[in-house]
N, CA and C atoms as an extended XYZ file, in Angstrom:
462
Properties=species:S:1:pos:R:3:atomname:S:1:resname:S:1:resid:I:1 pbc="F F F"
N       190.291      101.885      172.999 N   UNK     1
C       190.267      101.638      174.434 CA  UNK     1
C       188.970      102.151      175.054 C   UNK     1
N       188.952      103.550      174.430 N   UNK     2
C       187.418      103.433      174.984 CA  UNK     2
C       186.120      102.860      174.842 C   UNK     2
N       186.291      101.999      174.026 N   UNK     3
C       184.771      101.334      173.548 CA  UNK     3
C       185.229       99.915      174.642 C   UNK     3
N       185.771       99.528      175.343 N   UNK     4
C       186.352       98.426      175.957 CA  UNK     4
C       185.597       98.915      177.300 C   UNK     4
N       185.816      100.357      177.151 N   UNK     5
C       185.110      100.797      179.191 CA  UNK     5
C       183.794      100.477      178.801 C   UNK     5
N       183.646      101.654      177.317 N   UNK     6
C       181.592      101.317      177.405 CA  UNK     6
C       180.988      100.212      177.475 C   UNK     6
N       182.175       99.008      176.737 N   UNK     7
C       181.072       98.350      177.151 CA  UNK     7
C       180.978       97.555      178.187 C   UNK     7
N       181.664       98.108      179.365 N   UNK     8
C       182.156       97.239      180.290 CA  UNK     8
C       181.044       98.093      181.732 C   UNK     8
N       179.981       98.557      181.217 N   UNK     9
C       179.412       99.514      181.793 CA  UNK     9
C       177.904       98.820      181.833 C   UNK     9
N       177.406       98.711      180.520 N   UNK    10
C       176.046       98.041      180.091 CA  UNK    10
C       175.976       96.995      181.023 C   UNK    10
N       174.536       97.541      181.850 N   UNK    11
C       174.406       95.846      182.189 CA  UNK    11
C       172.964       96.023      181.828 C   UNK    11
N       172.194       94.513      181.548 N   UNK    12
C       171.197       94.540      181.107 CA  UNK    12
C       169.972       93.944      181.743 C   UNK    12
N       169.469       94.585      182.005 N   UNK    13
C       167.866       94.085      182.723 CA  UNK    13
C       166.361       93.351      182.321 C   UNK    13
N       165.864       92.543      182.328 N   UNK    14
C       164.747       92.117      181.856 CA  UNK    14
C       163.306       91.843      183.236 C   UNK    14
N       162.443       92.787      183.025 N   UNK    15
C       161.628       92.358      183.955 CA  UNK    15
C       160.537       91.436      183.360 C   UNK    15
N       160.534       89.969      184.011 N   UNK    16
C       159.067       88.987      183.424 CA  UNK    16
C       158.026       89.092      184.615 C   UNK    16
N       156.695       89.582      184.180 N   UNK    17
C       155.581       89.611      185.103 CA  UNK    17
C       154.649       88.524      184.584 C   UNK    17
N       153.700       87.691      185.469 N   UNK    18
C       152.715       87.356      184.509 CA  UNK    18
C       151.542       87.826      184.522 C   UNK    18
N       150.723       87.484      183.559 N   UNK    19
C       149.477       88.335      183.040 CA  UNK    19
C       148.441       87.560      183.861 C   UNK    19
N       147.621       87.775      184.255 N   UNK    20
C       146.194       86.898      185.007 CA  UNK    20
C       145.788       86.274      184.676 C   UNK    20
N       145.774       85.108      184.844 N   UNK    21
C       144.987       83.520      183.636 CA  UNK    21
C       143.826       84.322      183.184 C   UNK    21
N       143.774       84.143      182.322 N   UNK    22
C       142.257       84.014      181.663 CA  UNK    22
C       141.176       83.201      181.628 C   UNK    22
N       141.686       82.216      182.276 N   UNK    23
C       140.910       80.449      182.312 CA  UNK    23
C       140.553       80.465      183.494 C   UNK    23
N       139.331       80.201      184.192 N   UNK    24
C       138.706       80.474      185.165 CA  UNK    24
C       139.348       79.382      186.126 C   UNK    24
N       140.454       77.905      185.434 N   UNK    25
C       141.094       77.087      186.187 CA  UNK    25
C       141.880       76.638      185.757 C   UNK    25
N       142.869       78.139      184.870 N   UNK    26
C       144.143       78.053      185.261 CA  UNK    26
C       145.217       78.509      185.832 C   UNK    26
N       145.857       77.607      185.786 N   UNK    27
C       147.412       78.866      185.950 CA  UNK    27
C       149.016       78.989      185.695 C   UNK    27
N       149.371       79.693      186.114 N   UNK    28
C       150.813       79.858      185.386 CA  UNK    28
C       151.683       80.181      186.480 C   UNK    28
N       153.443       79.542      186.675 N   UNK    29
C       153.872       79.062      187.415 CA  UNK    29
C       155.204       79.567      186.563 C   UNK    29
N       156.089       80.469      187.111 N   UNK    30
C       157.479       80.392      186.196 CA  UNK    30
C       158.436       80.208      187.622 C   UNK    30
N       159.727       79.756      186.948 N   UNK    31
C       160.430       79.767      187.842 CA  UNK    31
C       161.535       80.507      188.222 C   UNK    31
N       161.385       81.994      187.475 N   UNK    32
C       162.179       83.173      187.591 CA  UNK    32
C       161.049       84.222      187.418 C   UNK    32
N       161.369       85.431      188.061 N   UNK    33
C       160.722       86.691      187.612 CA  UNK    33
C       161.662       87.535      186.765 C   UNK    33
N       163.284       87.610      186.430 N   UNK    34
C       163.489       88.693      185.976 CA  UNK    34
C       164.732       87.765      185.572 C   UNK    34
N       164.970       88.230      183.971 N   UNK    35
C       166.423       87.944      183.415 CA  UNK    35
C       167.644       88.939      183.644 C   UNK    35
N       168.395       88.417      183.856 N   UNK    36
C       169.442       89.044      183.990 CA  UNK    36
C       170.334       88.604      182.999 C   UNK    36
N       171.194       89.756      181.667 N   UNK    37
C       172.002       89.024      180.950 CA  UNK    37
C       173.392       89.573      181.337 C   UNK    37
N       174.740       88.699      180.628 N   UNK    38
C       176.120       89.900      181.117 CA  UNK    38
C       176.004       90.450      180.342 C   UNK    38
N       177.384       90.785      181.209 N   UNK    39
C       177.632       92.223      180.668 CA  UNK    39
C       178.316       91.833      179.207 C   UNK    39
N       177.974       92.711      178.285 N   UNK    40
C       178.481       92.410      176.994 CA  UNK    40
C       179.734       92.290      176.810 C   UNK    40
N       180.465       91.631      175.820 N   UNK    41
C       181.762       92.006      175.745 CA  UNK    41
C       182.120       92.392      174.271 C   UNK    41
N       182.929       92.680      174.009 N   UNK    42
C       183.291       93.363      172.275 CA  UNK    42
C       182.963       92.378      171.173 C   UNK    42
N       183.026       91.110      171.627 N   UNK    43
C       182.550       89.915      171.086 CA  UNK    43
C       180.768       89.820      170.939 C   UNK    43
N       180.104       89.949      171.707 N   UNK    44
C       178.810       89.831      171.707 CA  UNK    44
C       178.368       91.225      171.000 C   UNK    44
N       178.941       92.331      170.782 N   UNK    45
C       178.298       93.224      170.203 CA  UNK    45
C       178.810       93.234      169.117 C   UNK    45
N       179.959       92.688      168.648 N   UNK    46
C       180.261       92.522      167.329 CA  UNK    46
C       179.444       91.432      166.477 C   UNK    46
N       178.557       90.204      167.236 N   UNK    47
C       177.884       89.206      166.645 CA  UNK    47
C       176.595       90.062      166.557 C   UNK    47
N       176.373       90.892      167.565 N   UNK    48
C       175.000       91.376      167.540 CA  UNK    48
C       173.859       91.011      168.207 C   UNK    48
N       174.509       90.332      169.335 N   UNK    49
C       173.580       90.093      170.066 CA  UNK    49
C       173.815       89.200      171.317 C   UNK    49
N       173.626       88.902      172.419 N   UNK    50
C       173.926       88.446      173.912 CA  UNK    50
C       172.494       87.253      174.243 C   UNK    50
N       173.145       86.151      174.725 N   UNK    51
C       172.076       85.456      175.240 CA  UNK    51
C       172.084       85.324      176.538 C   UNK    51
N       171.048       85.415      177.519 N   UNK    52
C       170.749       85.118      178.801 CA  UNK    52
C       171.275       83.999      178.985 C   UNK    52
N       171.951       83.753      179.992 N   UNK    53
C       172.953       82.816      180.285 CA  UNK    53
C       172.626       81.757      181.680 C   UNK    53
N       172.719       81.242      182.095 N   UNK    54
C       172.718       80.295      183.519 CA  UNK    54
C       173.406       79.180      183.603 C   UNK    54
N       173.502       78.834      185.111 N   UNK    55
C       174.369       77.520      184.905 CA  UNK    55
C       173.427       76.291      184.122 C   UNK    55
N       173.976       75.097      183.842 N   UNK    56
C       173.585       74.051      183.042 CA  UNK    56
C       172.066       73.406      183.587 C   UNK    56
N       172.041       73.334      184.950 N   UNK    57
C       171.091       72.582      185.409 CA  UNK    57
C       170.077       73.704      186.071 C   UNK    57
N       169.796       75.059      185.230 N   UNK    58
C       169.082       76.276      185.566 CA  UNK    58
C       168.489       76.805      184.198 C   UNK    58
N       166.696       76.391      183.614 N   UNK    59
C       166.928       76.453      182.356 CA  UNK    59
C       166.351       78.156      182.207 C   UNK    59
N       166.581       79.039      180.952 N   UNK    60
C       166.371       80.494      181.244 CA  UNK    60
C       165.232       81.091      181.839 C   UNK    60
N       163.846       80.049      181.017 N   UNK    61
C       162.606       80.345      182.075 CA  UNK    61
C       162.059       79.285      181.418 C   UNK    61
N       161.005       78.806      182.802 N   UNK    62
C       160.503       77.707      182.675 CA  UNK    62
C       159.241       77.936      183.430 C   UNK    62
N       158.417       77.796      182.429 N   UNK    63
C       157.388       77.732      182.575 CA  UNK    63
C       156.188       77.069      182.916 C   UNK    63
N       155.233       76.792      183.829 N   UNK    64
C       155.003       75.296      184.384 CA  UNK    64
C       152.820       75.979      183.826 C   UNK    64
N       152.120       75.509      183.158 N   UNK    65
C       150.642       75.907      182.963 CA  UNK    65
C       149.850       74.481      183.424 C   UNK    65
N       149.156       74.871      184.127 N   UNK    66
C       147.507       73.879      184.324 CA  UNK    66
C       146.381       74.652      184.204 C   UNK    66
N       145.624       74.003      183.526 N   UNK    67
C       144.146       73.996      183.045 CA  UNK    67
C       143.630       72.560      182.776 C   UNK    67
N       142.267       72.752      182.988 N   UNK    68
C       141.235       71.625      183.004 CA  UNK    68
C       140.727       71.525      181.105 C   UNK    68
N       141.216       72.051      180.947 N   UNK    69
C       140.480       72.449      179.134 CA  UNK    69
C       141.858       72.857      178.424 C   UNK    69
N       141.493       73.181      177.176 N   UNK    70
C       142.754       73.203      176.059 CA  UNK    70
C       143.278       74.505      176.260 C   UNK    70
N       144.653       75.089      175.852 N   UNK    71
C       144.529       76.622      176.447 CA  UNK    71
C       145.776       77.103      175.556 C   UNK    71
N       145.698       78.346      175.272 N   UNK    72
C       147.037       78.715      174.607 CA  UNK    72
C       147.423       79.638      175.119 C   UNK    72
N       148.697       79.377      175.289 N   UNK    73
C       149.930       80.269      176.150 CA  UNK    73
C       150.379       81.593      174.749 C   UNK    73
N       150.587       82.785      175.444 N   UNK    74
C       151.232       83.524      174.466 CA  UNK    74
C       152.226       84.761      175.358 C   UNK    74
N       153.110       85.017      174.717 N   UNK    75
C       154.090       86.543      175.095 CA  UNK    75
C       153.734       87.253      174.062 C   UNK    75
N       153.970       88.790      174.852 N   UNK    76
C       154.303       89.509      174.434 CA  UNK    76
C       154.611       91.235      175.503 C   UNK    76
N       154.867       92.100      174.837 N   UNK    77
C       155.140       93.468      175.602 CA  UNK    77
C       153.979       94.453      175.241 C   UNK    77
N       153.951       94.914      176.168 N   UNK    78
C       152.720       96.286      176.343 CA  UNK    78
C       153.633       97.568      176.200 C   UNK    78
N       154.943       97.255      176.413 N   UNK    79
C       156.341       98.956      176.282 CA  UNK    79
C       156.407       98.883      174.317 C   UNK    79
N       156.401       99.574      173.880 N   UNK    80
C       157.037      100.064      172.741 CA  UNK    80
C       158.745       99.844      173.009 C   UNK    80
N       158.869       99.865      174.124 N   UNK    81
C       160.112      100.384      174.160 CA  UNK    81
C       161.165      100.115      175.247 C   UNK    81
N       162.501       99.118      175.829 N   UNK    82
C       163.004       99.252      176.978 CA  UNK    82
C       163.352      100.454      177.581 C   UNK    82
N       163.006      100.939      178.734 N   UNK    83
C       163.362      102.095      179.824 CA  UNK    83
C       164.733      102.228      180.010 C   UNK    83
N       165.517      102.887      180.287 N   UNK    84
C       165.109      104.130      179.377 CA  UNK    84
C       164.397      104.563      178.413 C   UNK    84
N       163.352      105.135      178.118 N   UNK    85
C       162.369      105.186      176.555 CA  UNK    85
C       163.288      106.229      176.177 C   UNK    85
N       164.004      107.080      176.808 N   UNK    86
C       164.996      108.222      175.971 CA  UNK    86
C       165.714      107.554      175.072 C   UNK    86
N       165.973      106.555      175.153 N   UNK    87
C       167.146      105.509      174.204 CA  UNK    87
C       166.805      104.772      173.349 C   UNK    87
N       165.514      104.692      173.187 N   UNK    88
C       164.700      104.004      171.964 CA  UNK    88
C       165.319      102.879      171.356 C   UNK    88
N       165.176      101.830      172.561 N   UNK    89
C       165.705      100.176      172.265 CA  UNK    89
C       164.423       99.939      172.093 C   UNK    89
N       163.985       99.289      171.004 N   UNK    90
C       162.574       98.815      170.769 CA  UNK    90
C       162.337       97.460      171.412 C   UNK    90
N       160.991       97.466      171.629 N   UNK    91
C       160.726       95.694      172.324 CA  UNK    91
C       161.034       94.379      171.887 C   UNK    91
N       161.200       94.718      170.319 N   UNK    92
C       161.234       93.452      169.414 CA  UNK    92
C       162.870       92.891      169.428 C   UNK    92
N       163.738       94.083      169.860 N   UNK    93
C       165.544       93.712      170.053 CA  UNK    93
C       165.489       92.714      171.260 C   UNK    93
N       164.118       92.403      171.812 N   UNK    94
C       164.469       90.966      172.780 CA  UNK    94
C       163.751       89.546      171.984 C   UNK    94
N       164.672       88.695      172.052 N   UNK    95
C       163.783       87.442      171.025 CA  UNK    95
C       163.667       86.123      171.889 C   UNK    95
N       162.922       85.629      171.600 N   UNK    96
C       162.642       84.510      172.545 CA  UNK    96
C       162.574       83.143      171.648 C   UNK    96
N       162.583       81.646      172.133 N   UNK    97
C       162.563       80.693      171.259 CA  UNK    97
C       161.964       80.126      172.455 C   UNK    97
N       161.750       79.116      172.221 N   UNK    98
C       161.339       77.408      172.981 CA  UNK    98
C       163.029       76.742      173.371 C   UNK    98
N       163.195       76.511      174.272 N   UNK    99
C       164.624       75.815      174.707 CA  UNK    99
C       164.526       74.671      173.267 C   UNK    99
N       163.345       73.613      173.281 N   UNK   100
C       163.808       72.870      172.113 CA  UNK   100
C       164.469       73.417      170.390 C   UNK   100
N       163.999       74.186      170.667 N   UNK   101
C       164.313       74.636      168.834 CA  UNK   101
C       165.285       75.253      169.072 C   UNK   101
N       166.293       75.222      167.181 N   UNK   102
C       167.508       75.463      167.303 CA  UNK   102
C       167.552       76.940      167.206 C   UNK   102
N       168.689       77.372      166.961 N   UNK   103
C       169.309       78.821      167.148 CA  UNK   103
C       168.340       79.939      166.114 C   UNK   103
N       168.217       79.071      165.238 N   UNK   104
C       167.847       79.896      163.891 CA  UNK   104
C       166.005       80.254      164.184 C   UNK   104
N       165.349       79.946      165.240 N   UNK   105
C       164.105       80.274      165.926 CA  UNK   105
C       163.565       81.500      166.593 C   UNK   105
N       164.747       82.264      167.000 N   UNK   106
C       164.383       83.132      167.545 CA  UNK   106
C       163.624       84.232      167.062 C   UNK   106
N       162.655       84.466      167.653 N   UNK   107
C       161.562       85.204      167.335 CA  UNK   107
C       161.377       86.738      168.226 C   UNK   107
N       161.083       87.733      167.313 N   UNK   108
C       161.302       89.502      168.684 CA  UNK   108
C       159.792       89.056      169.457 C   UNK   108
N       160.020       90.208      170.463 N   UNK   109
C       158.722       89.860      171.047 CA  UNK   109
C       157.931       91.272      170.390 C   UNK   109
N       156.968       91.609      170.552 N   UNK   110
C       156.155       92.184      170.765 CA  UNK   110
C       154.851       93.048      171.114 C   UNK   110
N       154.609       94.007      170.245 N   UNK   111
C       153.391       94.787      171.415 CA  UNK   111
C       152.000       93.838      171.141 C   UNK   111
N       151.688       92.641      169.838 N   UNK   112
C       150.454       91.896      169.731 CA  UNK   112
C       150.844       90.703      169.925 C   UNK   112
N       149.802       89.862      171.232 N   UNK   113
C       150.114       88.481      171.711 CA  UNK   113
C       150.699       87.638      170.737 C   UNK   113
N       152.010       86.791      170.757 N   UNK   114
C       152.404       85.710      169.931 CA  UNK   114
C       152.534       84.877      170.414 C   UNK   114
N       151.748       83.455      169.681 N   UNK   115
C       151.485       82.001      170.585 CA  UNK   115
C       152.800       81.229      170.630 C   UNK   115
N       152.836       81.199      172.111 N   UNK   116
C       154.168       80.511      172.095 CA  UNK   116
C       153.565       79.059      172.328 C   UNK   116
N       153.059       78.486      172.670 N   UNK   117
C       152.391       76.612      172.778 CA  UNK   117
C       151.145       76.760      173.149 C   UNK   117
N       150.459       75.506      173.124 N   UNK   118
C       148.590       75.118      172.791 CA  UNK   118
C       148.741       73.856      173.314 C   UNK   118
N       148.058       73.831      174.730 N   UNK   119
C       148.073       72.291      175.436 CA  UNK   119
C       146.693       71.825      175.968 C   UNK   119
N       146.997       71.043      176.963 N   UNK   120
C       145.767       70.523      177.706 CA  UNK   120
C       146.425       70.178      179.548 C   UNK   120
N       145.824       70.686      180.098 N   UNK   121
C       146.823       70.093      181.868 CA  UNK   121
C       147.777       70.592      181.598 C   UNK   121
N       148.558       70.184      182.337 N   UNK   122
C       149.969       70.235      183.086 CA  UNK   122
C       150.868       70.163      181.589 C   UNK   122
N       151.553       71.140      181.395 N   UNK   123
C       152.868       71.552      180.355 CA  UNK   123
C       153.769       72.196      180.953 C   UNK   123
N       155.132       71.715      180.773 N   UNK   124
C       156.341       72.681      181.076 CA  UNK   124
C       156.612       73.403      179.723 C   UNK   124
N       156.613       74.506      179.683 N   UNK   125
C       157.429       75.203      178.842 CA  UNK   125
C       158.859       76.205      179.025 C   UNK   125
N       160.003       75.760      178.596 N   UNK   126
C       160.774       76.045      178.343 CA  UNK   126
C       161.394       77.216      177.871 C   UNK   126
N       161.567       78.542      177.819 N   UNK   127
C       162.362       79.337      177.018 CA  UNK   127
C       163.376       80.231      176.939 C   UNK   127
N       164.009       80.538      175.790 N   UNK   128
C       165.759       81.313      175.621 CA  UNK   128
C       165.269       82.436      175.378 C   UNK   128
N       166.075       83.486      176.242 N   UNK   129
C       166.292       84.808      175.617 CA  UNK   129
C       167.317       84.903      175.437 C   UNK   129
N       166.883       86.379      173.978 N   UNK   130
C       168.523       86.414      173.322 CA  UNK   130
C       167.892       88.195      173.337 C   UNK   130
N       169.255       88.947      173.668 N   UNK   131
C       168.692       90.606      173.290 CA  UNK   131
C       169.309       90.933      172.086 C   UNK   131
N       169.422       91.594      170.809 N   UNK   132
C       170.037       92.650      169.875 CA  UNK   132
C       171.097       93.334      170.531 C   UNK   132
N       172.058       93.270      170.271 N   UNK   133
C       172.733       94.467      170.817 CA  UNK   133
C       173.368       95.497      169.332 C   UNK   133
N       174.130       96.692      169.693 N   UNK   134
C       175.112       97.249      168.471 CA  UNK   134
C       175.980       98.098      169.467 C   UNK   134
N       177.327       98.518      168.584 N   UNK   135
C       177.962       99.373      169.518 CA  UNK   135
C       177.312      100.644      169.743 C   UNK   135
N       176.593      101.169      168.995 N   UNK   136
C       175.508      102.488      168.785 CA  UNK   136
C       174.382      102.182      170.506 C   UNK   136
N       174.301      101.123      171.087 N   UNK   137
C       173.238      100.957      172.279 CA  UNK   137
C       174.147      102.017      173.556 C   UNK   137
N       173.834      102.790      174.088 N   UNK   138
C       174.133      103.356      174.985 CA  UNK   138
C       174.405      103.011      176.472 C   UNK   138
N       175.201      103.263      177.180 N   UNK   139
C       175.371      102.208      178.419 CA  UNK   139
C       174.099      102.275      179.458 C   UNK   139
N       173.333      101.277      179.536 N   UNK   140
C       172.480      101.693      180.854 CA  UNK   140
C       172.099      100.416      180.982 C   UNK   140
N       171.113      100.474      182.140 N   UNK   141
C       170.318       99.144      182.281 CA  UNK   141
C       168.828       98.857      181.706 C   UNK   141
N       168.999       98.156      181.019 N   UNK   142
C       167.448       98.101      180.399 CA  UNK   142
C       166.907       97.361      181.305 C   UNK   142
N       165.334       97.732      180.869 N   UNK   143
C       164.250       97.112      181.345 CA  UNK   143
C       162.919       96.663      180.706 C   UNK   143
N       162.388       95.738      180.577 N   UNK   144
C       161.254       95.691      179.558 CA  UNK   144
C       160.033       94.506      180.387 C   UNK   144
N       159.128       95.003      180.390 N   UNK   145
C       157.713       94.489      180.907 CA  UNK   145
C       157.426       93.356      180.232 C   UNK   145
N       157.682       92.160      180.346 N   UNK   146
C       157.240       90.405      179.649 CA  UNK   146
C       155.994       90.647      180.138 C   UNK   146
N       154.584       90.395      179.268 N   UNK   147
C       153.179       89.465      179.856 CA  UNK   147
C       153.388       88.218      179.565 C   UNK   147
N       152.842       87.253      180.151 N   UNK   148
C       152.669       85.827      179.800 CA  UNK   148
C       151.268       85.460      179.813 C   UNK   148
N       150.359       84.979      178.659 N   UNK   149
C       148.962       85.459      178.489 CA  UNK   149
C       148.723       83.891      178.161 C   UNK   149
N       148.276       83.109      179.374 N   UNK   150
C       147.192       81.912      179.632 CA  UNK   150
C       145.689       82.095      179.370 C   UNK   150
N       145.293       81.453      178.035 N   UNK   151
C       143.858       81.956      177.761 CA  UNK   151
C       143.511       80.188      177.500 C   UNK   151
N       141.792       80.246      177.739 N   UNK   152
C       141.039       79.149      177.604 CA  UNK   152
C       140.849       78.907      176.236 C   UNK   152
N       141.150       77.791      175.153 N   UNK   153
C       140.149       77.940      173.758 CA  UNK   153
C       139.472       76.980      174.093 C   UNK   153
N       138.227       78.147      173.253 N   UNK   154
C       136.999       77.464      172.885 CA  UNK   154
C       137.010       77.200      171.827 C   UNK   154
């Protein structure tokens, strides 16, 4: 019974910021700043993990880039660690995919840029978060710093 309160306690936080184009004419356009996932239930921590959720016609983040030249988009985190840092949830227990690709895609994020797409103009990009969870995670609200890193290639 008591593992039913704890986990009825966790709620989970995601802060997305973006990073400053790098492309002298581009830019980057999301249509959320911050995920919010539920609250876990005995089910999601027994699979091991919780996905950011929304209604059907709300996709998790969507990402809108223009540039005049070719450019590659990338995430990643500058925290070692979600805040609480006393609780040592590492950055990589958040994973991200492309809305198109299937389940088996998900990728952690982390502390060195990883290319999420390579375009030209106007691209929507799409993407799922999923967090790690275990019953061992402690009840609080996490928080973790997203960059979104629009660079020019040459």
């Amino acid at each position: 019974m008591r593992r039913n309160l704890y986990i009825s306690v966790i709620c989970l936080i995601l802060y997305v910021f973006t990073f400053p184009v790098l492309s002298s004419n581009g830019q980057i356009q999301l249509n959320r700043f911050n995920l919010r996932f539920p609250v876990p239930t005995a089910e999601d921590l027994n699979k091991g993990y919780i996905d950011a959720h929304y209604s059907a016609s709300d996709l998790a983040v969507q990402i809108n880039t223009t540039s005049s030249s070719v450019w590659n988009f990338y995430i990643m985190s500058e925290q070692p660690f979600f805040s609480p840092e006393n609780f040592n949830k590492p950055c990589y227990h958040l994973l991200w995919k492309l809305s198109s690709e299937p389940e088996s895609k998900y990728r952690p994020v982390s502390l060195q840029k990883c290319q999420v797409a390579t375009g030209r103009s106007l691209t929507n990009i799409n993407l799922d978060f999923r967090l790690k969870l275990s019953w061992s995670d402690p009840p609080a609200e996490y928080g973790l710093e997203i960059l979104f890193v629009l660079e020019s290639s040459t």
